[in-house]
C-alpha positions, 0 to 999 in steps of 0.5 A: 313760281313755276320753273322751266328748263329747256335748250334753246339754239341761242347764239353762242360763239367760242371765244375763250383763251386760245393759246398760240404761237405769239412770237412766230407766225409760220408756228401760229395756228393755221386755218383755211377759211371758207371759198366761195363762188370767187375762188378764193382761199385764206389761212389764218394765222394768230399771231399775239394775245394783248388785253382787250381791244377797242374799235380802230385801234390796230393798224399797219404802217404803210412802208416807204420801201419794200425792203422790210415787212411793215410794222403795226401798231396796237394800242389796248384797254389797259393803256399800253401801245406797242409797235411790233414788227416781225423779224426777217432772219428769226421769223418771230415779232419783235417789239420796236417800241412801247409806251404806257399812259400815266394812269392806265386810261385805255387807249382810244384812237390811233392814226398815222402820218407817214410812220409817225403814230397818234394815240387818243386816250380821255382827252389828251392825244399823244404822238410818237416817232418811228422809234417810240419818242414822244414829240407831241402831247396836248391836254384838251379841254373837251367835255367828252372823252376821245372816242374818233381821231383823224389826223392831217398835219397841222389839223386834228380832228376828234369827236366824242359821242357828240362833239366834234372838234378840231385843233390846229398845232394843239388850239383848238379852231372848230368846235361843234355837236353832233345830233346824234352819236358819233361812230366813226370820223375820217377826212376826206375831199367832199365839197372840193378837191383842195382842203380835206374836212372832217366825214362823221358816220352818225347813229341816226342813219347819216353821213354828214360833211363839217364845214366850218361850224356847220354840217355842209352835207348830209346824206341818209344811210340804211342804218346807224353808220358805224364805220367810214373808208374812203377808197381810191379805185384805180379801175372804174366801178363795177357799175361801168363793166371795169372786167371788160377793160381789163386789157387796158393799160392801168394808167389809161383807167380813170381813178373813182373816189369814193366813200365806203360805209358799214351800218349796224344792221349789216349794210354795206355802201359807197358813195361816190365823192365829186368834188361838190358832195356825194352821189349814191353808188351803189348798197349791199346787204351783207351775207352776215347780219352781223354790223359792219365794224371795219372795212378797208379795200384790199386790190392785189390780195390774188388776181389784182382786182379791186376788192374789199375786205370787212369785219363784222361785229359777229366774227365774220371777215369777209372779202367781196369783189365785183363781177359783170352780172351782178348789181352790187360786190359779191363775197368771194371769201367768208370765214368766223373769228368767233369774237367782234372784229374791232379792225382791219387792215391791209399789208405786209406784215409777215410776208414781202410776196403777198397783201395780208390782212390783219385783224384785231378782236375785243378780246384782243386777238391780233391775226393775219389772214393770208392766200393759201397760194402765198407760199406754194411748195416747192417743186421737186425738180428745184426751185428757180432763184436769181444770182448776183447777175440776174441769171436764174439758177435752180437748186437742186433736191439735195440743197431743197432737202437741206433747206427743209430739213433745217427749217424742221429743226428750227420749228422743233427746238421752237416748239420745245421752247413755247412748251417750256415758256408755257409750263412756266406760265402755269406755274406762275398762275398756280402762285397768283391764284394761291395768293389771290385766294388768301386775299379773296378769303378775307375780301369780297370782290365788289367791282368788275375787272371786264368790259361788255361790248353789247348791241341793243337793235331792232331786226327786220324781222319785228325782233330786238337781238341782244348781243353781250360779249367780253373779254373773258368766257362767259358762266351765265347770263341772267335776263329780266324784263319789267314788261312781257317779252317773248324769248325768240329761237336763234339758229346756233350752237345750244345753250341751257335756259332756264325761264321762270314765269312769275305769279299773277300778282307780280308786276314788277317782273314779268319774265326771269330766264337764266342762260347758261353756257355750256361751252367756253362762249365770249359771245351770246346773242339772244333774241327776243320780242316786244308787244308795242304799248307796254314800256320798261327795261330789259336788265341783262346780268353777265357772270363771267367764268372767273373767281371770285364771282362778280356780275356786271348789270347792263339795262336796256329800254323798251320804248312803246313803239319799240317795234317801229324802225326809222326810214330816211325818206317819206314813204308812199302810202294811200292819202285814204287809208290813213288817220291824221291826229293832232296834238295842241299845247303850251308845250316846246319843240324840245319837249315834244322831242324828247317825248318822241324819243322816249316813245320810238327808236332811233331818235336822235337825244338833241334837236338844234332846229325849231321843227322836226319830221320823222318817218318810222315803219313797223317792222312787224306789218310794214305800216307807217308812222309820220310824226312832225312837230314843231313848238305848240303843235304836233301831227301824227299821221298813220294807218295804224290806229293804235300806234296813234293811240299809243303814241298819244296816250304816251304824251299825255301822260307825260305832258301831264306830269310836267303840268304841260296841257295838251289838246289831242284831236283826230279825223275819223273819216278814214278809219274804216280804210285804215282798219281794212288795211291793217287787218289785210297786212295782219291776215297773212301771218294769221292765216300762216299760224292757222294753216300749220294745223292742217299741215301738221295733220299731214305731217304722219301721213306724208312721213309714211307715203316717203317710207313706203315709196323710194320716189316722191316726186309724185306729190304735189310740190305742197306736200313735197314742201311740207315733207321737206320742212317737218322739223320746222313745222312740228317747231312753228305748231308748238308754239302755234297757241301763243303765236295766235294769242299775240296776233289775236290781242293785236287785232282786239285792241285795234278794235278797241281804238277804233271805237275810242276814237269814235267816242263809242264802248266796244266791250259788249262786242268783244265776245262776237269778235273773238269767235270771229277769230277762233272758228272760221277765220275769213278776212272779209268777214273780219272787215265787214265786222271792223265797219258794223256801226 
């Protein structure tokens, strides 16, 4: 086999053991975020390390008083919840209480009443006072393990991947499944303003409301939800203008309910709760692709403006707020923790004077994000303070010097004792590494000690991302894939890759590259794309950077349609450009659906109705696919000719080895109309990757006019384009050959089908048509050739 050894821009982001002040946040270290068009400004400050950390389980405890800073809570992977609280006089976090699971099983879910906390772990649920004693346990009989918990005394709601339950005083009361995984579960006043019901966020594009036994709403989203919030605005939303009333008195401004969600493409939404169910607000794509994993509203962080903070699954914390001129929430502050934001919350946890947020990572990380203007230096002239009889008094240069002089030696003698304590922890590793290396000497490490937080989802794009991510740097990453796949540049930092073409008479694997970081990476994203009709699996193998080597293996599917993406409603198309197929058999609706869902993404695993009716859009050419089945029949309507093949053939193939007979008929009479617009949306990236030839013969010639000439403005804004984009053209025509290869293999086959369809052989005019293609591209020639008898 052939071996090739290149760097790619493959998303790798710095993630590795940072070492920080754990115990006192004004010595943690600090760094300024990004400012954007709203001003303002955030510092980040580390506070601790634990172990790794799942989703929504950090979070603050709402103090009754303003007398002491707020306590939060952590509960991680290797089952250990803690509640920490920073200390007033030693400025250092203290530890209130702790509690450990009997077998270590990590930690799930975490909700709060009052300052009471409750902690999900498998299928028992625990609940501890403010002090850390243990007044509640129960052991469930779910099925599933807890991943969701919501709690409203006497209620608590749980939800595994799919089912959904609730128990009143430890009984269970209510008891349901999802059809498709669950993401997240909050309660809330949906369908009326007494009783607060169970909000599941679902992985096939839905919000849907439990009523008793059964979903009482259900709403569409642009994509997975992964994250719920209901929010109370105390100012109208930015839909009525609230900055023109800003003068107003706060209690003459009518409170909203609403209901913020975040999907795992980067949308971020709200709906608006009446009190009936839930009205559309407003919807926002995120300056991040990254999915949104938490969001929280934060209003008095600066200037007392109702605004939001959210995490992504990228690292990317952002606060966005509303503005008069926009028509959706503007992002006021962005910054990058490198690693999966896992929660975030809004509070005082190091300060009185000011909201903070903190925010915990996968790895688990725990900081804090504060405004820079928090704690503003002091004047010179003396700093005004109050007396015991509220007069205001100025100290003096000499009682500031003071002040700040003993802060200096307490900072110093600080540091010396974190220089002190991390001298004595590398001793102590040196020791553990020496006896570990007796015993791996002897042993050979069979198991994994990390987790992979990973994300297998189609862009927009017409590319899958890849996202692997775990607690510990990562060495290497080893993809292979069973079908052709083609590795796709992502704009970051650069890692090695290694790719392998394998010999001809190798079908078991078609592709074999091996990334390897260069940096200290927690976090690697790679992108790659599919050719729809061939189907297998993709197998991810992640090496960590630790000894003795172990690999973890994660398997991904790609389906034959694997670039089509789901849409909630029916899309618009013209009745004469598409083909209806039809599919008749002894088959059932749950066979037919589970032959769908092996066929397309984001197809939920289990139907609970007697039909079913599904919307998809290429991603790649923007055409549409309906499909709607029930038992007996099926039809599939479409303006892509070869996706009806496909997805016909895929069925019958699967039918048949479940000794299922399946009939499959089609009208013909729009498939002229139907090639002509496939070929029209086809055209543009044709003509695109054909133009680059000519660009890149003008590449030199320009370069040299820009050399000779100080001004260039002389140029038509084509050439001037073409000046300003020479990197990314001499990239693009690189890879002009193979591009073209994938576009023309798309058009031959969809001749192909189309004289399939029509019980004719097209080889004998395959030559002609590749001629076509390669000399004197023209679309209307291409089509008067597609309608040739």
């Amino acid at each position: 086999s052939k071996a090739t050894v290149s760097v790619l821009n493959c998303r790798v982001q710095r993630g590795g053991l940072h070492h920080s002040c754990p115990d006192e946040a004004e010595a943690g270290r600090k760094e300024k975020g990004v400012t954007m068009q709203g001003g303002l400004n955030y510092s980040r400050q580390d506070l601790m390390a634990v172990g790794g950390l799942g989703r929504g389980c950090v979070g603050i405890i709402q103090r009754e008083g303003k007398a002491k800073r707020e306590k939060f809570v952590i509960a991680d992977n290797n089952g250990q919840l803690q509640c920490c609280q920073m200390d007033a006089k030693t400025k250092e976090l203290k530890q209130v209480y702790t509690a450990k699971t009997a077998t270590g099983k990590a930690f799930s879910a975490i909700d709060f009443v009052a300052d009471k906390v409750f902690a999900a772990s498998g299928d028992s649920i625990r609940a501890f006072t403010k002090k850390g004693k243990e007044f509640f346990k129960v052991e469930t009989n779910l099925t599933e393990p807890i991943r969701h918990m919501a709690v409203k005394p006497p209620f608590i709601w749980t939800a595994g991947d799919y089912v959904i339950a609730c128990f009143d005083e430890g009984n269970e009361t209510a008891y349901l499944n999802s059809t498709d995984i669950v993401n997240d579960l909050i309660l809330a006043k949906v369908t009326n303003d007494s009783t607060h019901e169970a909000v599941v966020g679902c992985q096939d594009r839905a919000i849907r409301v439990v009523h008793n036994t059964g979903f009482a709403v259900q709403e569409p989203c642009e994509g997975g939800v992964v994250t719920l919030k209901e929010v109370h605005w105390v100012v109208p939303s930015f839909q009525e203008n609230y900055l023109s009333s800003k003068k107003k008195k706060l209690e003459e401004k009518k409170a909203t309910r609403e209901l913020l969600y975040g999907t795992v493409n980067g949308y971020l939404g709200s709906y608006k709760m009446t009190g009936s169910g839930l009205a559309k607000n407003w919807v926002a794509e995120g300056a991040s692709r990254g999915g949104v994993n938490a969001v929280t509203m934060c209003e008095d962080l600066q200037d007392g403006t109702p605004q939001m903070a959210l995490g992504r699954d990228d690292g990317t914390v952002e606060i966005l707020g509303f503005e008069v001129g926009h028509t959706g929430p503007v992002t006021k502050f962005k910054n990058s923790v490198a690693e999966s934001i896992q929660s975030l919350s809004v509070g005082h946890v190091t300060s009185l004077d000011h909201s903070e947020i903190l925010l915990s990572t996968y790895s688990g990380k725990i900081i804090i994000y504060a405004p820079d203007d928090a704690t503003p230096d002091v004047p010179f002239g003396g700093a005004a303070q109050s007396d015991a009889q509220g007069k205001v008094v100025h100290e003096t240069a000499e009682q500031i010097g003071k002040k700040m002089a003993m802060q200096n030696e307490f900072k110093k003698k600080r540091l010396v004792a974190l220089q002190e304590e991390v001298e004595r922890m590398k001793k102590s590793l040196v020791v553990r590494k020496e006896e570990y290396s007796k015993v791996s000497s002897e042993n050979v490490a069979v198991t994994a000690t990390h987790q992979v937080n990973d994300k297998w989802v189609l862009e927009s794009t017409g590319s899958w991302s890849l996202t692997l991510e775990i607690d510990t740097p990562i060495d290497t990453v080893a993809i292979q894939s069973d079908v052709d796949i083609e590795l796709l540049d992502t704009d970051s930092n650069a890692c090695i890759v290694s790719t392998t073409i394998p010999p001809a008479d190798v079908t078991h694997s078609r592709l074999l590259a091996c990334y390897r970081c260069t940096e200290t990476a927690t976090r690697i994203q790679v992108s790659v794309r599919t050719i729809e009709g061939q189907h297998g699996t993709l197998n991810a193998f992640i090496i960590p950077f630790m000894t003795p080597k172990t690999c973890q293996l994660s398997s991904y599917c790609i389906k034959p349609l694997s670039l089509h993406q789901r849409l909630n409603e029916n899309p618009e198309t013209n009745p004469k450009a598409v083909v209806h197929m039809r599919l008749e058999g002894n088959f059932t609706v749950n066979q037919m659906h589970a032959w769908i869902s092996d066929c397309l993404p984001e197809v939920p695993s289990m139907l609970h109705e007697e039909k079913a009716t599904f919307y998809f859009v290429s991603t790649f050419l923007g055409t549409i696919l309906k499909v709607h089945y029930k038992s007996n029949d099926a039809v599939f309507v479409s303006d892509n000719i070869s996706a009806l093949i496909i997805l016909s053939e895929y069925v019958g193939k699967a039918a048949t080895q479940m000794k299922v007979a399946v009939h499959a008929s089609t009208d013909t009479s729009n498939l002229d109309e139907a090639c002509t617009r496939f070929l029209t949306l086809l055209s543009p990236k044709l003509e695109y990757q054909l133009g680059l030839t000519d660009k890149m013969s003008m590449v030199e010639a320009l370069k040299e006019i820009e050399m000779q000439e100080n001004d260039v403005t002389f140029l038509s804004p084509e050439y001037r384009g073409i000046l300003g984009n020479t990197a990314a053209i001499e990239k693009e025509h690189a890879n002009q050959p193979r591009q073209l290869d994938f576009l023309y293999k798309i058009v031959k086959r969809l001749f192909v089908d189309k004289h399939n369809l029509k019980g004719q052989n097209a080889s004998h005019k395959m030559q002609d048509l590749d001629k076509r293609l390669r000399s004197n591209y023209n679309l209307n020639d291409l089509i008067d050739f597609f309608k040739a008898p």
